[in-house]
N, C-alpha and C positions, 0 to 999 in steps of 0.2 A: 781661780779666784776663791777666796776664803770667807767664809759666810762672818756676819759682824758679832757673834758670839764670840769667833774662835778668836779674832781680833781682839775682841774685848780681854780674854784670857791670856794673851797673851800679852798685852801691856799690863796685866794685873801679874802673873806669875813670873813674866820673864823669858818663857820656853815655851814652844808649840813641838809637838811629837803628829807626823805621819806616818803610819804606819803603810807598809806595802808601796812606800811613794814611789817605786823603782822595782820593777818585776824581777821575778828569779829568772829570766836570761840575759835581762840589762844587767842583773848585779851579779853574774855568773861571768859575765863580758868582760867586766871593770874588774872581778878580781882577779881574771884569769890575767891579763895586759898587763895588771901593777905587778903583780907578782913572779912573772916574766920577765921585768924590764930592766934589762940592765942598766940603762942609762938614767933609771930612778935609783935602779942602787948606787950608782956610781956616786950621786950627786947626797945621796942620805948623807946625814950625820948625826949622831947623838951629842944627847942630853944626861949628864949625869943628875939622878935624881936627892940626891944627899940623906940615902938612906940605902947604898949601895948600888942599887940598879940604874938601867941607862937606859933611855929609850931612843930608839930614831926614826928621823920624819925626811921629808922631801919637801920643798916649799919652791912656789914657782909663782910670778905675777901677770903673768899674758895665757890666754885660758886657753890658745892656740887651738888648733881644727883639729887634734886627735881625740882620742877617743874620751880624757880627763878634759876636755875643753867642749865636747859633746854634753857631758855632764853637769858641768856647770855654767852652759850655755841653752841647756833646754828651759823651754817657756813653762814649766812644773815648779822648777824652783826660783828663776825669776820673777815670774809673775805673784810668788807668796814673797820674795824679799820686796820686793815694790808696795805691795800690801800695807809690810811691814813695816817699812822704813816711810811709807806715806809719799813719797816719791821717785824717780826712774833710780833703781838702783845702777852701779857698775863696778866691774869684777876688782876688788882690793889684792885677794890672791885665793890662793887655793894652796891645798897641804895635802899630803900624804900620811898619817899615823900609823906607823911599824911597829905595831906593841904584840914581839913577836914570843910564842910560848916558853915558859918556865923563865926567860931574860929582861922581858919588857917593865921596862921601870915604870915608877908615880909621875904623873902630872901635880906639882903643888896648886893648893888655891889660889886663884889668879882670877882677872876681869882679862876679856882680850882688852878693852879701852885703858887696863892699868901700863900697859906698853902702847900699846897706838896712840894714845897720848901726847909720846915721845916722836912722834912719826909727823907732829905738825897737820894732822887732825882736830881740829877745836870740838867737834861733838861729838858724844858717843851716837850717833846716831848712822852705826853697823848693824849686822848682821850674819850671823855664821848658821850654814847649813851643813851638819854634818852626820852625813853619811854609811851607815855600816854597811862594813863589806864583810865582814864576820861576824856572826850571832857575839853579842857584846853581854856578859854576865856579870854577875857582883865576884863571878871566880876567875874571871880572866882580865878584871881592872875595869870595867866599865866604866862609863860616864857618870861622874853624881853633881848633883845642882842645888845649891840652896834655895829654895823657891821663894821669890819677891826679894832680892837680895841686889836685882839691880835699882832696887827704889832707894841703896843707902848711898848712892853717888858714886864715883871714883875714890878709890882705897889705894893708897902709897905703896909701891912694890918694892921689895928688896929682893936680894940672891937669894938662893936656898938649893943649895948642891950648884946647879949650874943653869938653874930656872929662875927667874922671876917670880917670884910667888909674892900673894897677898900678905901685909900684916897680919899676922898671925893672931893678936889682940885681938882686932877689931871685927876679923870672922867670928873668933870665937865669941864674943857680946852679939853677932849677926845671927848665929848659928844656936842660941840660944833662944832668938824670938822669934825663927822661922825652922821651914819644913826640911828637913836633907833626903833629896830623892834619888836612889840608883836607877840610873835612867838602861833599864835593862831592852834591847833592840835585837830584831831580827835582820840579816843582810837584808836593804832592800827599804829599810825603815830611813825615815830621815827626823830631826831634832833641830829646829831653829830656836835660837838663842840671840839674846839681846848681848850688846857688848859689855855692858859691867854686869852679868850676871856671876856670880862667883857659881864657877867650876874645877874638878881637882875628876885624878883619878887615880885608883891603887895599881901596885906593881901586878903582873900578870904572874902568879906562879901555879898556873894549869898546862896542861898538856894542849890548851886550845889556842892558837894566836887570836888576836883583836886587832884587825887594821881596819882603817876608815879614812876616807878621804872629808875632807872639810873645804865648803867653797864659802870663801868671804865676801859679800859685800858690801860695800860704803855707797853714802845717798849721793846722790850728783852734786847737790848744793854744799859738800860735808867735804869737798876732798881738801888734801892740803894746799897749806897756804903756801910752802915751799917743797923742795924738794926732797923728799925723803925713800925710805925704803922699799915703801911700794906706791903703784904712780896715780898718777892724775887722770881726772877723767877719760874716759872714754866709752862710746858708747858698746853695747853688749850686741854683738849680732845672735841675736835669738834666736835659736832652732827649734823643730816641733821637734812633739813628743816621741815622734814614731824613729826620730833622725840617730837615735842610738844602737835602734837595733838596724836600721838601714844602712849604716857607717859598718856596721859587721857585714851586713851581707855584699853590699858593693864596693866595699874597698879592705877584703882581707889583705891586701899586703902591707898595709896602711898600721896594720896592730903592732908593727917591727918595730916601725918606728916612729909611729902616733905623732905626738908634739915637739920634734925634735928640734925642726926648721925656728918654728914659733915661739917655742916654751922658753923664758927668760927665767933660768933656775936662780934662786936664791943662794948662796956663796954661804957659808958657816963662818962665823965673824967670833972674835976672842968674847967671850961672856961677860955680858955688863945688864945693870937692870935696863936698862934702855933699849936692848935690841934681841933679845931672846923673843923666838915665837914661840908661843907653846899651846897645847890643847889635851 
């Protein structure tokens, strides 16, 4: 549970930051598996960022019983999205962020609700928790957030390389009355964010990679009204906190192939504003 300060700042700014929310053998766990995995790489694709670079992700809707559905099934980050969103959250999806060194392209300015929108969600009333598996820096593309910038509504999206990105106008009159934070993270740190809070992030040309996993969730009362990209309620079976590093120790064989059975991987579709994920 989250004391009614951090609440408070968090409906005023947009963004709550944990620090250490995920121990260095939990997060030592999840990047050893992602980055092993071949059947997360199988399923990646990129994103041309129209500035030459491309970045690629993994995106998947069922939070399945491996060790990425461990993650965004423990009662640490559900019980701050319930918080947050004021009622039982449940899982929208979950991402993989491959923003791999000296190649890893920009994220344009974007609201996640400027596409979920399109998904037959009537509220923004999301939530993204996301993740670093890699010390994240202002040199390797970090995260940066215009702070209070979900209080200017949903902003119309257009293409930009092969992203969705914000009006570019309307940031920039945004981006003029408010703060731009590089939201610089240690593995292990976590970042929750409201869904129109405009977020961007620069290409990665360090020697260091940035990946991060991001878990989505939508309020139970919020889901769509039809059928769309990612699905309709359901309830979240909620693990304790201890149950990630217990998943390593009583089921190593289980790291092979984690969420195989379970995981409903998202499919890479021709580029339109409507159906790019991005982060």
């Amino acid at each position: 549970m989250i004391a009614d300060e951090k609440l408070k700042q968090f409906k005023h700014d947009g963004f709550l930051v944990f620090p250490k929310l995920f121990s260095t053998d939990e997060i030592d766990l999840l990047r050893e598996r992602a980055k092993s995995d071949h059947q997360m790489d199988q399923h990646a694709y990129g994103r041309g960022d129209g500035e030459g670079g491309n970045i690629r992700l993994s995106l998947w809707n069922q939070p399945g019983d491996g060790i990425y559905g461990t993650f965004a099934r423990s009662r640490r980050l559900v019980e701050v999205a319930e918080t947050l969103l004021g009622e039982e959250p449940y899982h929208y999806h979950s991402k993989m962020i491959m923003k791999d060194a000296k190649i890893g392209g920009a994220w344009a300015w974007h609201q996640d609700y400027g596409y979920w929108y399109q998904n037959a969600v009537l509220k923004p009333n999301l939530v993204s928790a996301f993740i670093a598996v890699d010390p994240s820096t202002k040199q390797n593309g970090c995260l940066q957030v215009i702070e209070r910038s979900h209080h200017y509504d949903r902003i119309e999206h257009v293409l930009t390389g092969e992203q969705a990105g914000a009006n570019l106008e309307r940031v920039a009159q945004i981006q003029r009355r408010e703060t731009l934070t590089y939201v610089e993270m240690e593995p292990g740190d976590v970042i929750f964010f409201h869904a129109n809070l405009l977020h961007r992030s620069d290409q990665n040309n360090s020697d260091k990679p940035r990946w991060s996993m991001i878990c989505c969730y939508n309020a139970k009362s919020n889901e769509p009204y039809e059928q769309s990209r990612h699905p309709f309620y359901s309830p979240i079976d909620v693990v304790e906190d201890d149950a990630i590093l217990k998943f390593s120790d009583s089921h190593p064989d289980r790291l092979m192939d984690g969420n195989s059975s379970s995981m409903a991987w998202h499919q890479s579709t021709s580029p339109s504003a409507a159906n790019l994920e991005l982060e």
